[in-house]
C-alpha positions in Angstrom: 2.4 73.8 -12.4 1.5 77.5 -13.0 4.3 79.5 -13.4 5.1 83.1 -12.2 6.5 85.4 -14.8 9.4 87.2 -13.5 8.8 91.4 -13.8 12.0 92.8 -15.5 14.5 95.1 -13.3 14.5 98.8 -14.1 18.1 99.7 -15.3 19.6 102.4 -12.9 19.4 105.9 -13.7 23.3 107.0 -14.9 24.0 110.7 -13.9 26.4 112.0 -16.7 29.4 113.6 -16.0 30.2 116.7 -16.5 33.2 117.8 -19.0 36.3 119.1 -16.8 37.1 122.5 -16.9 40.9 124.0 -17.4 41.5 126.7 -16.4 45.8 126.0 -16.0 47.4 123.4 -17.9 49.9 121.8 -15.6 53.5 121.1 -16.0 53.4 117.2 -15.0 49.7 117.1 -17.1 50.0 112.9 -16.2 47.6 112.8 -13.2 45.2 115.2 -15.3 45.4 112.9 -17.8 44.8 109.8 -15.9 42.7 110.6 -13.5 40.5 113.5 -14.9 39.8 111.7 -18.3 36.4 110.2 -18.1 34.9 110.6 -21.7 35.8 111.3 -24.8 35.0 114.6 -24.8 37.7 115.3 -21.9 40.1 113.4 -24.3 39.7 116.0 -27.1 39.5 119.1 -24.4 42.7 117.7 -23.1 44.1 116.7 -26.3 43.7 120.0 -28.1 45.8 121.6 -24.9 48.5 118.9 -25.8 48.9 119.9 -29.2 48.4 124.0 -28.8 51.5 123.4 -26.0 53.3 121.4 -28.1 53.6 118.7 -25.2 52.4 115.9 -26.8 55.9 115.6 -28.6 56.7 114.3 -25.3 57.0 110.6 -25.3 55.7 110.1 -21.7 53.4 112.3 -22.2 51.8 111.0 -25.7 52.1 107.5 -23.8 49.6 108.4 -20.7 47.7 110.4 -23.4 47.3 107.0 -25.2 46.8 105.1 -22.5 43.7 107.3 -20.9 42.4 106.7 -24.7 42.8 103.0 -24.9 42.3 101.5 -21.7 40.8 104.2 -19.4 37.7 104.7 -21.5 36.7 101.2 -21.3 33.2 101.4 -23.2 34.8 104.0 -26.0 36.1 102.0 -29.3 39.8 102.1 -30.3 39.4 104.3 -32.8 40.9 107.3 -31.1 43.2 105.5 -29.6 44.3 104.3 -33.0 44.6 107.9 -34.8 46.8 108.8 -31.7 48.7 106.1 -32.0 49.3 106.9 -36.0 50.7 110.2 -35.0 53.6 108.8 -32.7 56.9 109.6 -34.0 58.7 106.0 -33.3 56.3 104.8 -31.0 58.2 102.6 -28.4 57.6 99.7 -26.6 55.2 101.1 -24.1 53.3 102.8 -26.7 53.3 99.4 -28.3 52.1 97.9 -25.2 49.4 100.2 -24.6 47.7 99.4 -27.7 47.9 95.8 -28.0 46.3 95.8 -24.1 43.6 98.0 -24.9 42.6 95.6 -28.8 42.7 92.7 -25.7 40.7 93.9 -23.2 38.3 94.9 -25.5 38.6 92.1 -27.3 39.4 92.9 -30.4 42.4 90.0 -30.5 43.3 89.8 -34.5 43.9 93.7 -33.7 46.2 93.0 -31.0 48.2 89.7 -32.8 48.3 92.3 -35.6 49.7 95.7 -33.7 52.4 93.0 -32.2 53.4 92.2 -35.7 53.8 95.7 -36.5 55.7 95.8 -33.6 58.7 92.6 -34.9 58.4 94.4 -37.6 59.2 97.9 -36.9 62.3 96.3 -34.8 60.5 97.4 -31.7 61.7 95.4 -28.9 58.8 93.3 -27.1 59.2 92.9 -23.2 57.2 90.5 -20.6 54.0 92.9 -20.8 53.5 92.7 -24.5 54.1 89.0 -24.4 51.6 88.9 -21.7 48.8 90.4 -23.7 49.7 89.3 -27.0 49.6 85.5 -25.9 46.1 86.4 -23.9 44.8 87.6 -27.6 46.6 84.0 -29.4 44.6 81.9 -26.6 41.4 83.7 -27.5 41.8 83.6 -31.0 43.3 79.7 -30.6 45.9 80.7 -32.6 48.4 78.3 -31.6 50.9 78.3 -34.5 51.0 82.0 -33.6 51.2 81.0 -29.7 54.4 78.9 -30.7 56.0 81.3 -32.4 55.7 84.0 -29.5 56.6 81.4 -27.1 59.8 80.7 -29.1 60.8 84.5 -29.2 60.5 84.3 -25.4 62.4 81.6 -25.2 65.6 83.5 -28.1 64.9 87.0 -26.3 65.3 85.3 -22.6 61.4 86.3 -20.8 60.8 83.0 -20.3 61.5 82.8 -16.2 59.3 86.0 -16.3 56.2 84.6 -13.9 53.4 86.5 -15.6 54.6 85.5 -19.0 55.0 81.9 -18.0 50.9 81.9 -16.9 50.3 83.2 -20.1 51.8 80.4 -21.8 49.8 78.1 -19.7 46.4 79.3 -20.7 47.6 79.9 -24.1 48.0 76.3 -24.6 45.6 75.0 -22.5 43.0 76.9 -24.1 44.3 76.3 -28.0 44.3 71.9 -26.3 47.5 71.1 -26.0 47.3 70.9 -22.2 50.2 68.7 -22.2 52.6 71.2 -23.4 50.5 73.8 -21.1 51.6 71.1 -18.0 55.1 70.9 -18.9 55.5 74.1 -19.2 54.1 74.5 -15.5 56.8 71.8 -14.3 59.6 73.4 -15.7 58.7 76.7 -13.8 61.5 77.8 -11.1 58.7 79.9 -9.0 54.9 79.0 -9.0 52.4 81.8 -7.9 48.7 80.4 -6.9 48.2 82.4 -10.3 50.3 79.9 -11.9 48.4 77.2 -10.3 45.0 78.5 -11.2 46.2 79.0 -14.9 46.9 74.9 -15.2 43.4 74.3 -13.2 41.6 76.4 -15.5 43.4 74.3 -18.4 42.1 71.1 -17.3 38.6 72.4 -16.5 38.0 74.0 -19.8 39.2 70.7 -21.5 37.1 68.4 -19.6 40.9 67.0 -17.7 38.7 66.5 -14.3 40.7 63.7 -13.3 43.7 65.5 -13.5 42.6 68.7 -12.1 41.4 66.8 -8.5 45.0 64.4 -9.0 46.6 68.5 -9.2 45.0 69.5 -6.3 46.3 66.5 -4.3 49.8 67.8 -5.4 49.5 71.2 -4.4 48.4 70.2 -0.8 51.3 67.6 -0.8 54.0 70.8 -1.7 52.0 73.0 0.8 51.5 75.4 -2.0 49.0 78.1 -1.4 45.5 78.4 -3.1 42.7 80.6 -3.0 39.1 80.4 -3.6 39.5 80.5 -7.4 41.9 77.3 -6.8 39.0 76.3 -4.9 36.0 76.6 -7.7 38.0 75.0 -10.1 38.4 72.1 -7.5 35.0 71.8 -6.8 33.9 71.6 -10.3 36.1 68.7 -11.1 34.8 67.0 -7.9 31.4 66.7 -9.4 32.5 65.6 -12.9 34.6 62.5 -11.4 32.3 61.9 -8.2 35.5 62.8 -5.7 33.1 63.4 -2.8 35.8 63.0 -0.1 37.8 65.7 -1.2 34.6 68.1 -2.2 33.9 67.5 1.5 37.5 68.4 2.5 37.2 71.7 0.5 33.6 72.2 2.1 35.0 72.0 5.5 38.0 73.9 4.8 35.3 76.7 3.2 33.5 76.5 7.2 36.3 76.6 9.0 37.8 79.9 6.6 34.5 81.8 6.6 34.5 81.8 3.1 30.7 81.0 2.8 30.4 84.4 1.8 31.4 83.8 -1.4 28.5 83.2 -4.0 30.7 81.6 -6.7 31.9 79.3 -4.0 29.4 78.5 -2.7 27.5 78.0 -6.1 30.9 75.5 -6.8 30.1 73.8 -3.7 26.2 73.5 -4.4 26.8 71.8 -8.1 29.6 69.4 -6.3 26.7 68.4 -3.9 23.9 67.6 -6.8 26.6 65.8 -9.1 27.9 63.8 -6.6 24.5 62.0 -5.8 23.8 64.4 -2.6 21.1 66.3 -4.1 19.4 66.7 -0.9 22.5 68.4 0.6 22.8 70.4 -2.0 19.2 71.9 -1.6 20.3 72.8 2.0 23.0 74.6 1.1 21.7 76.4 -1.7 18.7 77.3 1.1 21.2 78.6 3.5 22.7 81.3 1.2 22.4 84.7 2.0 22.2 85.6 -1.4 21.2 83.7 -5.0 22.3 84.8 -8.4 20.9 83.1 -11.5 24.0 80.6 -11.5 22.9 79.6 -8.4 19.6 78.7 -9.1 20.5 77.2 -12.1 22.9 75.3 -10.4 20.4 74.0 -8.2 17.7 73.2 -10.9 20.4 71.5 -13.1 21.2 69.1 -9.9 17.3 68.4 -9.5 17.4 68.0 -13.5 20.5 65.7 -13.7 19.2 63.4 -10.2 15.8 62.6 -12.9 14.1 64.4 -9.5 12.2 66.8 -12.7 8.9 67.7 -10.7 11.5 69.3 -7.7 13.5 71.0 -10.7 10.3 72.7 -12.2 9.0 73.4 -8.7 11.9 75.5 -8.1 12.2 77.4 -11.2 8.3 78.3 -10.1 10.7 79.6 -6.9 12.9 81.2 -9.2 10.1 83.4 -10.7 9.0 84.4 -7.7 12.2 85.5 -6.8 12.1 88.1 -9.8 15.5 86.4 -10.6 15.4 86.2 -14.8 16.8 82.6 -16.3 19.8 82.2 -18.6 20.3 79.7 -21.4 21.5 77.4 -18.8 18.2 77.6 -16.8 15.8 77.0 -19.9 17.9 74.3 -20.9 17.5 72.3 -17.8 13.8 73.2 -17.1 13.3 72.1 -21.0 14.9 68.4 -20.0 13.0 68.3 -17.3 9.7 68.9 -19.0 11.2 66.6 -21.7 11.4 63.7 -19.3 8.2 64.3 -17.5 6.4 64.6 -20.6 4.9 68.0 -19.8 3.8 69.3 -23.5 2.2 72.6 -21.5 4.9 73.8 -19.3 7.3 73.8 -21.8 5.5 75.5 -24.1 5.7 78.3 -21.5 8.8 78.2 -21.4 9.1 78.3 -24.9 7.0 81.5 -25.3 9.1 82.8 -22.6 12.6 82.3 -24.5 10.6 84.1 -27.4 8.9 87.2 -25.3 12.4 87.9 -23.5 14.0 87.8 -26.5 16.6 85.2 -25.5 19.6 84.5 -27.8 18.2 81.4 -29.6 21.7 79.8 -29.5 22.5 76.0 -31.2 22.1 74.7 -27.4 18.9 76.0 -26.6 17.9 75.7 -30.0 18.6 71.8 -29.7 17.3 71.3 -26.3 13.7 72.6 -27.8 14.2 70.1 -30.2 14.6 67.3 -27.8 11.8 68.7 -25.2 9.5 68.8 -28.3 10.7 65.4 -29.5 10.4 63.8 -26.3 6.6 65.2 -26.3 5.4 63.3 -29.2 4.5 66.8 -30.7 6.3 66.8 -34.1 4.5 69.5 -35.8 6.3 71.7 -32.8 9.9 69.7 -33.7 9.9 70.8 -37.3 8.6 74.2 -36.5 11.5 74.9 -33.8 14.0 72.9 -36.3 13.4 75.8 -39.4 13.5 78.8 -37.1 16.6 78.2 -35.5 19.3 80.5 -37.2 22.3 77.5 -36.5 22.1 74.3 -36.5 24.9 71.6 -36.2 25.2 68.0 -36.2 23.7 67.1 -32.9 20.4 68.9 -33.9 20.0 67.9 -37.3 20.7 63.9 -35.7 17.8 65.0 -32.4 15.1 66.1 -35.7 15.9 63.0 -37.2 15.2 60.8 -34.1 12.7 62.9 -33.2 11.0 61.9 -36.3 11.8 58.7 -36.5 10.1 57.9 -32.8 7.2 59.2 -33.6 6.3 57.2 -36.3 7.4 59.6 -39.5 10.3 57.1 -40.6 9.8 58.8 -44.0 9.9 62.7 -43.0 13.2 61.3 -41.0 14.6 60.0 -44.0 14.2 63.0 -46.1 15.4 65.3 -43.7 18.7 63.0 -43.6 18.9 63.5 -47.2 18.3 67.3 -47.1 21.2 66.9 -44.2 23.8 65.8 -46.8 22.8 68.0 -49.2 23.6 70.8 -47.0 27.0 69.2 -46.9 26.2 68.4 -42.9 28.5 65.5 -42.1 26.3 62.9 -40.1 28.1 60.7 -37.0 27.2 57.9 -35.2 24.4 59.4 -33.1 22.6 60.3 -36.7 23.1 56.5 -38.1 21.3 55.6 -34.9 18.4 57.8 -35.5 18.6 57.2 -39.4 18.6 53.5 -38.7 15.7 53.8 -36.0 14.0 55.3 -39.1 14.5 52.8 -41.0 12.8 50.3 -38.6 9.8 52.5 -38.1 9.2 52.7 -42.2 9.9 49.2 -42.4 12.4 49.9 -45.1 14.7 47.0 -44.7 17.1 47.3 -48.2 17.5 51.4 -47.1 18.6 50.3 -43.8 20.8 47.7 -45.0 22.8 49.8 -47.5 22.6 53.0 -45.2 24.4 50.6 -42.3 26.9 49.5 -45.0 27.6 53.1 -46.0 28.4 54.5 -42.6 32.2 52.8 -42.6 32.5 52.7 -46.5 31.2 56.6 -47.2 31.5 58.3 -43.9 34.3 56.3 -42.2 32.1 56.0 -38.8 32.6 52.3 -37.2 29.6 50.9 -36.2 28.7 50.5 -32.4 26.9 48.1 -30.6 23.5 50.6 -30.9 23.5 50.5 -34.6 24.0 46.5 -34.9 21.1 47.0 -32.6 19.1 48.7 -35.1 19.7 46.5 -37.8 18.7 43.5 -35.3 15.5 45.2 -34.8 14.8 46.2 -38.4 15.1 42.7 -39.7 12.7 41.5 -36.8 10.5 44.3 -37.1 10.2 43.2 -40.3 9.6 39.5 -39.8 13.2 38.2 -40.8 13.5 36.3 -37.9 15.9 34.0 -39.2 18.2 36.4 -41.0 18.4 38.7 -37.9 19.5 35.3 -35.6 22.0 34.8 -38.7 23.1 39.3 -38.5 23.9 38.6 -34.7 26.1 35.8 -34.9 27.8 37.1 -37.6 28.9 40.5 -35.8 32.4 41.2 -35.2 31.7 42.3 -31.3 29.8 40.3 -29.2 26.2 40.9 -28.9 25.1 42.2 -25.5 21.5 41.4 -24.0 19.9 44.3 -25.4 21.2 42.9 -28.9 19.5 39.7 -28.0 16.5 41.3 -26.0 15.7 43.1 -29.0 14.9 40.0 -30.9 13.2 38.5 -28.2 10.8 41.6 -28.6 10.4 40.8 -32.4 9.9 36.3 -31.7 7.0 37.7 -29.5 5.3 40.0 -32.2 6.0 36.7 -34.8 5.1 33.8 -32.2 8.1 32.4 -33.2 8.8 29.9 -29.8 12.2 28.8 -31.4 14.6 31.7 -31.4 12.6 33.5 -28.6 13.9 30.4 -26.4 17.4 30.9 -27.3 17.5 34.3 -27.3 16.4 34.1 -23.5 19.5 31.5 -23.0 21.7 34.5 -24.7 20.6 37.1 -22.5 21.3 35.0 -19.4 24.7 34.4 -20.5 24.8 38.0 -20.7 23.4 39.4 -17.3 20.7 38.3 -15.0 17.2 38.2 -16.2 15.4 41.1 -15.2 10.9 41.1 -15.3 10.4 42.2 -18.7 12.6 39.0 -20.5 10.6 36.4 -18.3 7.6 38.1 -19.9 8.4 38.5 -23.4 8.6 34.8 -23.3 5.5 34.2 -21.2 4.1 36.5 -23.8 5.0 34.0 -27.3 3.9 30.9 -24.9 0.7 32.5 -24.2 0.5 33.7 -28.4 0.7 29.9 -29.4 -1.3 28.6 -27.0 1.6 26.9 -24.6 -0.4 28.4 -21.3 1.2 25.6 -18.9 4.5 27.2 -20.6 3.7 30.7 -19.9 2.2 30.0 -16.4 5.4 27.8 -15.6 7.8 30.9 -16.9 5.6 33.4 -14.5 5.9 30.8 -11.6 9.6 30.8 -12.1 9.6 34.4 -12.1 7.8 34.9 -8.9 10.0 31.8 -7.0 13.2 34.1 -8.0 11.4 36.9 -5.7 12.0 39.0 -9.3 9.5 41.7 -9.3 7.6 43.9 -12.2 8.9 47.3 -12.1 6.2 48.5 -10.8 4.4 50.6 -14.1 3.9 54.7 -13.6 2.0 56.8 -16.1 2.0 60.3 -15.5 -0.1 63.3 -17.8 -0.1 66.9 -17.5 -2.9 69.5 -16.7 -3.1 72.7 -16.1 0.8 73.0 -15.9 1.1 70.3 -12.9 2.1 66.7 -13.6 -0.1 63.9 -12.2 0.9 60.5 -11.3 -0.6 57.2 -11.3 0.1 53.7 -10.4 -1.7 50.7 -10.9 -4.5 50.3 -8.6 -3.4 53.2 -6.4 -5.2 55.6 -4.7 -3.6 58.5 -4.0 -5.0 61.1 -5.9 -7.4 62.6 -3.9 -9.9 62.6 -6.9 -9.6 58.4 -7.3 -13.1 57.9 -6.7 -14.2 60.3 -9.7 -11.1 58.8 -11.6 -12.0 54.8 -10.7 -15.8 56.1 -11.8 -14.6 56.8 -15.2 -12.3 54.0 -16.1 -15.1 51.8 -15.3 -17.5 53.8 -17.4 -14.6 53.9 -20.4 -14.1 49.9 -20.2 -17.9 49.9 -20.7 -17.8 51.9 -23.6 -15.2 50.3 -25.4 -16.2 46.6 -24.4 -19.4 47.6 -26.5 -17.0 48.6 -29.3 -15.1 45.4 -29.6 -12.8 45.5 -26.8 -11.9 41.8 -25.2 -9.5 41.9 -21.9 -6.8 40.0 -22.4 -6.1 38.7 -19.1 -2.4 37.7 -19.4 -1.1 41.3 -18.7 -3.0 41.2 -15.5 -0.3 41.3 -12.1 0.7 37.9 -11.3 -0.3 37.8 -7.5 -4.5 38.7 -9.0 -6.7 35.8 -8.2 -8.4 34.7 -11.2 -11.8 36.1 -10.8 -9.8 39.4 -10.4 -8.0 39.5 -13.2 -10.1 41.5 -15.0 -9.9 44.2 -12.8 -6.5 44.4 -12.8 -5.9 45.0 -16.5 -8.9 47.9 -15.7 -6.8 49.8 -13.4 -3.5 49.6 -15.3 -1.4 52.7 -14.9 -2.3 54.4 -18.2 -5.8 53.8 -18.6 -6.1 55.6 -14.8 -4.0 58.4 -16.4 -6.0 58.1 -19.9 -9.2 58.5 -17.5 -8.3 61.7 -15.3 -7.2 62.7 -18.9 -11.1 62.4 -19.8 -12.5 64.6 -17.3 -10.0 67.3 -16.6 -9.5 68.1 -20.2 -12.1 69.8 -23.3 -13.3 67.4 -25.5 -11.7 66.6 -28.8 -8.6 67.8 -27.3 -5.2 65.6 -27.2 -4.2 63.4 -24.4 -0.5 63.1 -23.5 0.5 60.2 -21.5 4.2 59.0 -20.3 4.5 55.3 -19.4 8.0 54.2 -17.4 7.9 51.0 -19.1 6.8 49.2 -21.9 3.1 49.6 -23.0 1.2 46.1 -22.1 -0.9 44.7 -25.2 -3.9 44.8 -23.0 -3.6 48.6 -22.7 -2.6 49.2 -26.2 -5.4 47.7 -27.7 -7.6 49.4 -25.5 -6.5 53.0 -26.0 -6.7 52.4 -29.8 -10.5 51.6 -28.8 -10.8 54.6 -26.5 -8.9 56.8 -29.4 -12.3 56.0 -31.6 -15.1 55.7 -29.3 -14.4 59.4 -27.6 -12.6 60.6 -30.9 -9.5 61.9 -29.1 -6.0 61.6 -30.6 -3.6 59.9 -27.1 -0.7 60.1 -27.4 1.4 57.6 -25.5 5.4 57.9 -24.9 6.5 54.2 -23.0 10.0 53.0 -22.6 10.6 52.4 -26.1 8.9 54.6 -28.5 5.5 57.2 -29.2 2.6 55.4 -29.8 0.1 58.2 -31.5 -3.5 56.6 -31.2 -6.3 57.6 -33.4 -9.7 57.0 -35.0 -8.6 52.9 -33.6 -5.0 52.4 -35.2 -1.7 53.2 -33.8 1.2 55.1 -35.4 3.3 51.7 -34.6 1.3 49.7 -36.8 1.1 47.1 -33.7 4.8 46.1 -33.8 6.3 47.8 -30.5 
């Protein structure tokens, strides 16, 4: 997909204002002061006539003064605020006030929580405006020993039944977590506003409490309280996160019937509730029926595409987007960069990439992390490191996505270093690093490291192993041919094993030809959940290995008596910015007869290098005479071949495979790797296979 660069917006032009002119100082200077003062150099024309006249001695006066200074002159810093603050003569309470709004809504807050101390201090009695604002600052600053404090001087000084005061407290604890305290201190209100409502809605949204935010909505319409459309985005969102799609509809019909479509945030709410909810399609109606689109809507609407694993419709309409001029957030590159993760599409995200870095986009810990996955994902982990160095923050989560990263492309080692360099760095690791760590482990074939790094995630880092690292282990030991000691591992685990457990050494009895333990691991996994294509195959796989054909053919039988089909097997590649895809034996693309014409000529070449079908992976319905053919025109090695002729040669070919690469393709693409001298890289189900010069980065154990 070729993507549009959006042309920047020209800032408008600002026509500055012109200094006012006084001529006659007024007695009642107030609506000179408030309503003429636009900059600060009105402030100090004004200001000078206050102090020549001697009227800034008078407290309301100096108060309106101040307030022009602090709050009126919104893009100004407090500084001159502050001096005229410093030459109040007992500043009251308003004066107080005034400050401790203007440090919060220019959110200096430690400048606020510190005025209001000043404030206690000096004796100067707080009222429900300064514990309005100074609670607004202790929310932002999380500062909920401080919260508690204020909350109890409210309660000694009697402001508590004070409505705006009680919303404060509300966000003030639902913002520093305690949304428990934040709810009872709703219940215990005499009189709720729809501001009071809004304050506890916005507590459990922040907090991830969807289920309670759609159970609070249920209330309030059971009370006939009244809401507005804040009420009603905060609704919406929770919707989507719990899948309540019978009251998103309620709220979408009672949006119709209200006219409130008008409303872009709404709307937006409503559009996100759609995707989440499964009813993607819906979704894309509505967001084509708006009058209007911001970037949140867009990226609303990619996200859905993104999150439904519908990534070609997701990068198709950020190619939209572009067009539309409309410039992408963080959110937008992060959800284009997951979808060119999962489709595998090394170019366009690369784009997007060099777009983050020519529109100088903060390079924040999220999109820092989700470059890390796209690149990861990619098989490209020259790129991985690269983006890894240059990010200016990194936490846990993308130190544990390098690691992976690493790891599943076949540079156990590299992981493993960077894990030490991790702890050096005094980086705790958690249970999403063990699993990459261990994954590393199993790559390397280092089977004492993963052993005592398994043992040291309860006894050094008090992390409980989970069913995926006893998973890990499983498949370290088989990896590594300990058959026996990994049957031994599983029934020795204090949770029961589940059928990827058991599944996982299936996979490892197949690589080993060990008939045995593959048997009863097949037993396991039916005791765990129904058989599914790729178990009845594994074992077909280690009869066929030892020679047990009537076995294997007997096991396929079975299979095809059960009516349970083969996923059917999708490899798509990327050129030119669009993502192609190909099935086995399809023929859709409207090049197939160029693209059949060049897998033939490829088998050719590589037959002549060495290359013997192996007949066993063909589909089971193929006659016998046909079989052949159907390993030719497996998914990949059409995708490997439209690869051959639409790229330059010597270039790398990147291929994604929706399930497990078959042996018959891998050991031809390790052929095709030599005899055209191309690196391919291959990303299946389970792991990157990077083929080159004949060998894989696997090692043959996948």
């Amino acid at each position: 997909m070729t993507m549009a660069v959006a042309v920047p917006i020209s800032p408008p032009k600002i026509t500055p204002t012109k200094p006012i002119i006084i001529t006659h100082f007024p007695e009642n200077p107030k609506p000179l002061i408030l309503e003429k003062c636009k900059t600060v150099k009105d402030l100090n024309q004004i200001h000078a006539h206050l102090i020549k006249t001697r009227i800034i001695s008078d407290p309301s006066v100096a108060e309106n003064f101040l307030e022009s200074a602090a709050i009126l002159i919104r893009h100004q810093p407090m500084d001159y605020a502050q001096s005229v603050f410093e030459k109040l003569n007992d500043p009251d309470s308003s004066a107080y006030n005034v400050m401790i709004r203007g440090f919060t809504l220019k959110n200096l807050h430690h400048e606020a929580a510190v005025m209001f101390k000043r404030m206690t201090e000096n004796s100067v009695p707080p009222d429900g405006f300064t514990f309005s604002c100074v609670l607004k600052a202790c929310s932002r600053l999380r500062a909920l020993r401080e919260g508690k404090q204020i909350h109890a001087q409210i309660v000694k000084l009697g402001s508590g039944s004070c409505g705006f005061v009680e919303n404060s407290l509300i966000n003030m604890y639902a913002n520093c977590g305690e949304i428990g305290v934040a709810r009872k201190v709703f219940d215990e209100m005499s009189n709720r506003d729809v501001f009071s409502w809004n304050a506890l809605f916005a507590g459990y949204t922040k907090s991830g409490h969807w289920n309670e935010a759609v159970d609070l909505f249920h209330y309030m319409l059971e009370v006939d309280a009244k809401f507005d459309e804040v009420t009603l985005v905060s609704v919406l969102t929770a919707c989507g996160r719990v899948g309540a799609f019978e009251l998103g509809e309620w709220v979408s019909e009672y949006i119709e019937a209200n006219g409130l479509k008008g409303n872009l945030t709404l709307v937006t709410a409503l559009v996100d509730m759609y995707a989440k909810c499964g009813r993607v399609d819906k979704a894309r109606c509505l967001f084509d029926q708006m009058s209007r689109r911001d970037v949140v809507a867009w990226s609303t609407m990619i996200s859905g595409y993104n999150q439904a694993s519908r990534c070609k419709e997701a990068l198709s309409l950020f190619h939209d987007m572009q067009k539309a001029n409309v410039e992408p957030n963080e959110v937008t590159m992060v959800s284009v960069l997951s979808s060119c993760a999962e489709l595998g599409a090394l170019a366009t995200g690369k784009w997007v990439h060099f777009y983050i870095k020519k529109k100088k986009l903060s390079f924040t810990v999220t999109l820092g992390t989700a470059l890390l996955v796209f690149y990861a994902k990619c098989g490209s982990a020259e790129n991985l490191i690269e983006v890894f160095e240059n990010m200016p923050r990194k936490n846990v989560l993308s130190w544990s996505v390098l690691i992976q990263g690493l790891a599943s492309n076949g540079q156990g080692n590299k992981a493993l270093k960077y894990f030490d360099l991790m702890l050096e760095n005094h980086i705790k690791p958690n249970d999403i690093t063990f699993i990459g760590v261990l994954c590393a482990c199993s790559h390397a074939g280092l089977v004492d490291r993963g052993r005592a790094l398994f043992a040291s995630m309860s006894r050094d880092f008090n992390i409980e192993p989970r069913i995926e690292h006893y998973g890990c282990m499983v498949d370290i030991l088989g990896r590594a041919g300990l058959l026996e000691d990994a049957y031994r591992f599983i029934q020795n685990m204090p949770i029961t094993p589940n059928a990827v457990i058991w599944r996982t050494l299936l996979a490892s009895c197949k690589v080993y030809k060990n008939v045995i333990i593959g048997e009863e691991s097949l037993k396991q996994i039916t005791n765990c959940e129904p058989l599914h294509s790729g178990d009845y195959l594994l074992l077909a796989g280690i009869y066929s290995s030892v020679g047990r054909l009537e076995d294997a053919i007997r096991v396929k039988s079975e299979m095809k008596k059960k009516g349970i089909k083969k996923t059917p097997g999708c490899s798509s590649i990327e050129v030119n910015g669009v993502v192609h895809e190909f099935f086995s034996e399809d023929t859709l693309n409207p090049e197939s007869d160029k693209i059949y014409a060049e897998t033939e000529k490829m088998m050719k070449k590589i037959k002549m290098a060495g290359y013997v079908p192996n007949i066993s992976d063909a589909r089971l319905e193929a006659e016998e005479y046909d079989k052949e053919t159907s390993v030719f025109h497996h998914s990949e090695k059409l995708a490997i071949a439209f690869g051959l002729i639409k790229t330059s040669v010597g270039t790398p070919i990147r291929i994604s495979k929706n399930l497990r690469i078959c042996t018959d393709c891998h050991n031809a693409t390790k052929l095709i790797s030599k005899v055209y001298n191309r690196e391919i890289v291959v990303r299946d189900r389970i792991r990157f296979h990077h083929f080159k010069d004949g060998s894989c980065s696997c090692n043959d154990y996948w």
